[in-house]
Every structure is written in structure tokens, then in C-alpha cells.
C-alpha positions in Angstrom: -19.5 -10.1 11.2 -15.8 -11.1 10.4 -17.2 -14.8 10.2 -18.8 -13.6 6.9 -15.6 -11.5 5.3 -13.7 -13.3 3.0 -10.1 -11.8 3.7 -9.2 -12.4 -0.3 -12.2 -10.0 -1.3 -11.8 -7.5 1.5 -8.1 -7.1 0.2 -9.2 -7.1 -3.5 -11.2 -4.7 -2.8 -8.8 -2.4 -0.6 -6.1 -2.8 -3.7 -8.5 -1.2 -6.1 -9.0 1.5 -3.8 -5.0 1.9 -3.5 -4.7 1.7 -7.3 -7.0 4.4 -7.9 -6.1 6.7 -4.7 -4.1 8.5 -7.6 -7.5 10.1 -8.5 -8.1 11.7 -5.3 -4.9 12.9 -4.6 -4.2 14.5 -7.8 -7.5 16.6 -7.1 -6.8 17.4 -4.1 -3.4 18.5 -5.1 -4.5 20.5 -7.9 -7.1 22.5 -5.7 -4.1 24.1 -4.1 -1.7 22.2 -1.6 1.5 20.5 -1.6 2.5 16.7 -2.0 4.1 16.9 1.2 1.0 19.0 3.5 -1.7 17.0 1.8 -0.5 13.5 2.8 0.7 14.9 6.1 -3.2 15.7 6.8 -4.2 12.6 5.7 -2.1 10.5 8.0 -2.7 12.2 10.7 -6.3 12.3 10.7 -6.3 8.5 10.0 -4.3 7.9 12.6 -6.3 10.4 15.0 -9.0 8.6 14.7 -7.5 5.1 14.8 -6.6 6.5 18.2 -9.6 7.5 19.1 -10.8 3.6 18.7 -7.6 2.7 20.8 -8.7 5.3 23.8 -11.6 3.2 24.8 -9.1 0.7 26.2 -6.4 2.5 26.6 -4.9 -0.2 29.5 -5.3 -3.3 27.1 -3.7 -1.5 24.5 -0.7 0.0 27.1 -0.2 -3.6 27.8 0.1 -4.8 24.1 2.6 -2.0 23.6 5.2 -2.6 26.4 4.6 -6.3 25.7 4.9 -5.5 21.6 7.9 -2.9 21.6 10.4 -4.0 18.9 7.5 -5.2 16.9 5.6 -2.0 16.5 8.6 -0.2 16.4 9.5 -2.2 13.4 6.0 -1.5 12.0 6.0 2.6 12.8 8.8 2.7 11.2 9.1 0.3 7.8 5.2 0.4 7.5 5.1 4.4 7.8 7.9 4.5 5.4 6.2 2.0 3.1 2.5 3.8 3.2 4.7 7.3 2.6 6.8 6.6 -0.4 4.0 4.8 -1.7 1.6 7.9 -1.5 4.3 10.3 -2.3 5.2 8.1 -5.8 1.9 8.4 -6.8 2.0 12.0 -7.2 5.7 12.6 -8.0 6.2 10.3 -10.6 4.4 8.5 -14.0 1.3 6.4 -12.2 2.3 3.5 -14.1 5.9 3.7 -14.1 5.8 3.6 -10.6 3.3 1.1 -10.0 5.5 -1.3 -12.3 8.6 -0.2 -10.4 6.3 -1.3 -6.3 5.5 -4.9 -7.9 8.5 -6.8 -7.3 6.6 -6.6 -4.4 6.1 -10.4 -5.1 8.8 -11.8 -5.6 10.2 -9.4 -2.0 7.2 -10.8 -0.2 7.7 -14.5 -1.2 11.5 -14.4 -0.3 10.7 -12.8 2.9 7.7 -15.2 4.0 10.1 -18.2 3.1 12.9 -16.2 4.9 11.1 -15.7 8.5 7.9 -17.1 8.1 9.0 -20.4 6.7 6.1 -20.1 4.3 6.6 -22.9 1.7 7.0 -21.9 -2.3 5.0 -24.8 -4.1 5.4 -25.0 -7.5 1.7 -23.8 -8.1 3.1 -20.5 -6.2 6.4 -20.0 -8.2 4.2 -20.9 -11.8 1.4 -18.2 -10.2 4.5 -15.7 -9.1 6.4 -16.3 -12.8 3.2 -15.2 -14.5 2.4 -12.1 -12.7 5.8 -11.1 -13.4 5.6 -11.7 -16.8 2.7 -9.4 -16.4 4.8 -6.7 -14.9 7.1 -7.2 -17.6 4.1 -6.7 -20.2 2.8 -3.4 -18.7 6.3 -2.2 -18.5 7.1 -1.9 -22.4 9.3 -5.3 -22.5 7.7 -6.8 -25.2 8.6 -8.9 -28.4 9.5 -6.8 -31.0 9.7 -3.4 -29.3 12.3 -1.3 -28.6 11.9 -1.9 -24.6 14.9 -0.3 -23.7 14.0 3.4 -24.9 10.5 2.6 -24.1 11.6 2.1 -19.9 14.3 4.8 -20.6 12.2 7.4 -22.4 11.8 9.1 -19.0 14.3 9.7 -17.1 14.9 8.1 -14.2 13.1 10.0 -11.1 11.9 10.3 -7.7 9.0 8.6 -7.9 10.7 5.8 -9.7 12.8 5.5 -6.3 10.4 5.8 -4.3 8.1 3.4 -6.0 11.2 0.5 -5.6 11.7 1.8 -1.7 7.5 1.6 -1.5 7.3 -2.2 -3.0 10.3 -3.8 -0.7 9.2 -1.9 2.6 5.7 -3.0 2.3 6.3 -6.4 1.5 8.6 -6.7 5.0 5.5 -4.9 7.1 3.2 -7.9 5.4 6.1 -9.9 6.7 5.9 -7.7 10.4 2.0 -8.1 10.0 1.9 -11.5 10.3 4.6 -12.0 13.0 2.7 -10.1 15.1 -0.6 -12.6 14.8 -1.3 -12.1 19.0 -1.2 -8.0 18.9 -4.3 -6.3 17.9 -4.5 -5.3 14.3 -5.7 -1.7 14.7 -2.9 -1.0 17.2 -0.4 -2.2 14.3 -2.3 -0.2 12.1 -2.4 2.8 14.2 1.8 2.1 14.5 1.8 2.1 10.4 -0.1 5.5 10.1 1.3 7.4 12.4 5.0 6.1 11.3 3.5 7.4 7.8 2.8 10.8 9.5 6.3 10.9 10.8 7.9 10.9 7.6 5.7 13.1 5.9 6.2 15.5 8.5 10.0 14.7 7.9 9.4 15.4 4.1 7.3 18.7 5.0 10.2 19.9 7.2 12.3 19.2 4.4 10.4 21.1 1.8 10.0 24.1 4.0 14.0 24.2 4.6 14.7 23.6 0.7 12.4 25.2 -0.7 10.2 28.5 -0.5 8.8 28.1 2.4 6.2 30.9 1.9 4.7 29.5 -1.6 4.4 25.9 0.5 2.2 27.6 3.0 0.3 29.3 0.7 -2.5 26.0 0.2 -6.5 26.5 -0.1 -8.8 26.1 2.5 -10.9 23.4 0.6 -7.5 21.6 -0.1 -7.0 21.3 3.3 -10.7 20.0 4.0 -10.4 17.7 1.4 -7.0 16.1 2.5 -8.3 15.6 5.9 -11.6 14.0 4.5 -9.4 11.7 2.5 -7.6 10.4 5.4 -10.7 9.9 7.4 -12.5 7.9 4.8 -10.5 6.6 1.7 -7.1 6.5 3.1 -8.5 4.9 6.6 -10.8 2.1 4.6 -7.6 1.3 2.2 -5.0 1.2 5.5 -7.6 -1.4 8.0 -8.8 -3.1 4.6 -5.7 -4.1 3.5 -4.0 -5.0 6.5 -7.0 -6.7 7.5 -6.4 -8.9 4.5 -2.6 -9.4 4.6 -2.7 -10.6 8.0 -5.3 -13.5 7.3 -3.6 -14.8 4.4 -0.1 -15.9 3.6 2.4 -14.1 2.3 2.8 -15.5 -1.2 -0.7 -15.1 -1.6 -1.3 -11.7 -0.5 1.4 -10.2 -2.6 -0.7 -11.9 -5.7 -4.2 -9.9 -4.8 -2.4 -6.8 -4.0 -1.3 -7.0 -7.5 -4.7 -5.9 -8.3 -3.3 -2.4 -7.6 -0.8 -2.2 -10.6 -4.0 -3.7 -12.9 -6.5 -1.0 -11.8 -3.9 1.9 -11.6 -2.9 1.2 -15.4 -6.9 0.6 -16.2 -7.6 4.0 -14.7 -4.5 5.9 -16.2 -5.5 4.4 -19.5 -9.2 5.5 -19.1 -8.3 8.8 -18.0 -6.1 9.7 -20.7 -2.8 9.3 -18.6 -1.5 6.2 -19.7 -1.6 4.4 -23.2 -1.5 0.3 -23.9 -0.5 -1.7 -26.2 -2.1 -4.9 -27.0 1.0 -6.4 -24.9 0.0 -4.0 -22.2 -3.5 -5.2 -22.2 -2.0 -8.9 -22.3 0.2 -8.1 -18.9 -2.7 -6.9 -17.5 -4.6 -9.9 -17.8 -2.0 -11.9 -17.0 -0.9 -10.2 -13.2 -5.5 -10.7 -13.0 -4.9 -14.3 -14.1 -2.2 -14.7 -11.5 -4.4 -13.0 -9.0 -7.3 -15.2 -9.6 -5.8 -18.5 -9.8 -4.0 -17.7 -6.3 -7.1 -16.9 -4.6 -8.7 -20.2 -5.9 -6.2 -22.5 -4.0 -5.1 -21.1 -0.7 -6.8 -21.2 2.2 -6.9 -18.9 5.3 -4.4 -18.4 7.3 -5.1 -18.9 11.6 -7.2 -16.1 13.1 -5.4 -12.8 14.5 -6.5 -10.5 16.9 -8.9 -7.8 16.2 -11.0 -5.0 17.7 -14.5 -5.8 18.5 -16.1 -2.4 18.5 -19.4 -3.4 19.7 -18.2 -4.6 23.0 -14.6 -2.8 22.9 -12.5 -5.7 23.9 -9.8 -7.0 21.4 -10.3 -10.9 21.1 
């Protein structure tokens, strides 16, 4: 089946589905649980049941692991924290404030591929990478004859906004991790990256528990807790294996491009749903990062194949 999935559409599609996990997670939030509980649910179903895939060949994948320490360290740890502060942004701070803040991912992700992957920047990349950022740029409120300054500035400075920047850097160096690790199976890197996102949530659930009152934070509905754990079993599991999926077939330049698709459809869905509103700039940066977007997927090619998990016969090849 993988010989017909195009690994640029699989990953468009999964960085829709990240742009508009907002949606979910604010309902689930408002139906009664904390930021902290709710993704801690999520991550660890997902990565209960990536386990459950891994079981099956539990030897294979004990050899990968002793063979792939450092590596999937490296993944458990920036990947988990990249997935966390992402998810955690989303709900702590302004949707597209923070989204605007995660996409320097490209310009992270194209120093890092030259850095370690020795990925070449042609000047049809930097022209592609100059015009998403000019897109960023848009959607952010810097535009000609505006007052941009108060217009970034009119909120305060928050934590979302930090971990938005933390989120954007950390996942560009797992793309980067991703792809080094081309000969270890992509759902055991993926199951590293969830359950390293379940760490620090747990970390951050600790933490809220010690800071703050600990009895309110316990106090969550029943359907919340349903609902977070049916997110992470479908939504947050098809984003995670989609994406990754993607990234590690493509180069890194590239990648970073498509995933912009996030930052369009979380400021088309704010904007639609009352949270956000654009200007005629705004609109302008968004269909410049789409342009950017487009135009990359037109002219690179696929990357060499990685390994993957063949569920029908449960052998990775």
C-alpha cells in the first residue's frame, strides 16, 4: 500500500489535522479537565497502543533498541518535548500567536538539514523559504502601514508564546533525528516521541499538582476523560504516524515547507471560528506560506525508502 502514498499528501494532510487539533482540545478542555491531565491521557494511550503494534515482535524491536540507544534517546526526549509544548501552546496561549511564534520552524529545519544532513539549500529552496517567511511575517501583524509593533505587543508576552518558540526548534531537530535514523523502524521512533511526550506531561501534571490546588485539578469529568483518551487513540495517533511518516521520506527543507500548512489552517480555522481576525495582509501571508508550500512540493523528489512496520505480516522491512 505504501507504493501508492504520496509522502507530500499524507503530510499535508497530517498538518491540517495538527492545525486544527486546537478544536478538539479546547472541547475537551472545556467539558471539565486540565491542560496538563488531558494531554497526559492522550499520550499515553497513543503510545499504548503504538506498543501494542511493537509487542508482536517484541525481539526485532529489542534488537533495534540496544542497536538505536542514543538515537531514540535523542528522540524520547526532544521529540516528546517538541509534541508537548506544542500541544500545551495550543491551549495556553492565542492559536495564532503561537502558531506564528512554531514557524521559524523553517528556517530551524533548513539550518539543521544543511548542518548534519548535508542537505543542499538551492536557490529555488532559499526563494521558497524567503516567501513563506514573508508569510509569517504577514499573518503576524508586520505589515506596510500598520502599527506592527503594538499589534505583536498588544498581548503580553506569555507561556504559550514560549512554548510555541521551544515547540518550533525542538521539532525541527526530531525531523532532523527522524531522518538520521533512516535504518530503525518508524513506529518504534514514533512510539520513542509519544511516550517522551507522556513523560513531560506527566512532568507538567506533577508540577501542577505541587503548585497549584491539587484538589480542583482532580476534580475533571468522566466524559472529559473519555474524550481525551479517544483523542489520543484516533486524532492524536493519525497526526503523530502521519506526519512522521511524511518527514522521514522527504527532505528536510521540504518538509518544513508542507508542515507550514499547519500555521495556514490554524489561522483559517481561528478566523472561521470567531477566534482570530485578518486583514487583507493576513489573508495575503496566508496565501503566500500555501504558495510556498505548493511550489516546494512541485519540485522535490522523494527521499530513499526507510523502514516501516508491515502490519499484515508483522515484520519491519
Amino acid at each position: 500500500m505504501r507504493e501508492f502514498l504520496n509522502p507530500a499528501a499524507v503530510l499535508f494532510l497530517a498538518s491540517v489535522l495538527w492545525g486544527s487539533a486546537w478544536i478538539p482540545l479546547n472541547a475537551i478542555e472545556n467539558a471539565g479537565i486540565s491542560h496538563s491531565l488531558l494531554l497526559l491521557l492522550a499520550y499515553s494511550v497513543a503510545s499504548v497502543l503504538t506498543a501494542v503494534i511493537l509487542w508482536r515482535q517484541w525481539h526485532r524491536v529489542l534488537a533495534h533498541w540496544q542497536q538505536n540507544k542514543a538515537l531514540l534517546a535523542g528522540i524520547f526526549l526532544v521529540g516528546g518535548l517538541a509534541n508537548a509544548s506544542f500541544s500545551l501552546a495550543l491551549l495556553e496561549g492565542n492559536v495564532v500567536r503561537v502558531m506564528v511564534l512554531f514557524y521559524l520552524l523553517p528556517v530551524w529545519s533548513t539550518l539543521l538539514g544543511r548542518l548534519f544532513l548535508h542537505e543542499t539549500v538551492s536557490a529555488g529552496k532559499a526563494l521558497m523559504i524567503m516567501l513563506a517567511l514573508l508569510g509569517v511575517v504577514l499573518v503576524a501583524g508586520i505589515q506596510p502601514g500598520s502599527d506592527w509593533q503594538a499589534a505583536l505587543l498588544k498581548t503580553p508576552w506569555g507561556t504559550g508564546d514560549t512554548l510555541g518558540l521551544i515547540a518550533g526548534f525542538t521539532y525541527a531537530a526530531n525531523n532532523i533525528l527522524f531522518r538520521k535514523g533512516q535504518l530503525v523502524a518508524l513506529v518504534l521512533k514514533a512510539e520513542s516521541m509519544l511516550l517522551g511526550a507522556a513523560f513531560f506531561m506527566l512532568l507538567s501534571w506533577l508540577w501542577q499538582t505541587d503548585t497549584q490546588n491539587s484538589d480542583q485539578l482532580l476534580q475533571v469529568s468522566e466524559n472529559a476523560v473519555l474524550l481525551a483518551m479517544l483523542y489520543g487513540a484516533t486524532w492524536l495517533l493519525a497526526v503523530s504516524f502521519g506526519s512522521q511518516w511524511g518527514v522521514s521520506h522527504l527532505p528536510a527543507s521540504r518538509s518544513s515547507l508542507i508542515i507550514i500548512m499547519e500555521l495556514v489552517t490554524a489561522v483559517l480555522t481561528a478566523w472561521w471560528l470567531g477566534e482570530a481576525q485578518l486583514s487583507l495582509w493576513g489573508w495575503l501571508g496566508c496565501v503566500c506560506i500555501m504558495s510556498a508550500a505548493l511550489l516546494d512540493s512541485m519540485n522535490a523528489g522523494v527521499s530513499p525508502d526507510v523502514k516501516i512496520w508491515a502490519p499484515a505480516s508483522g515484520q519491519f522491512r
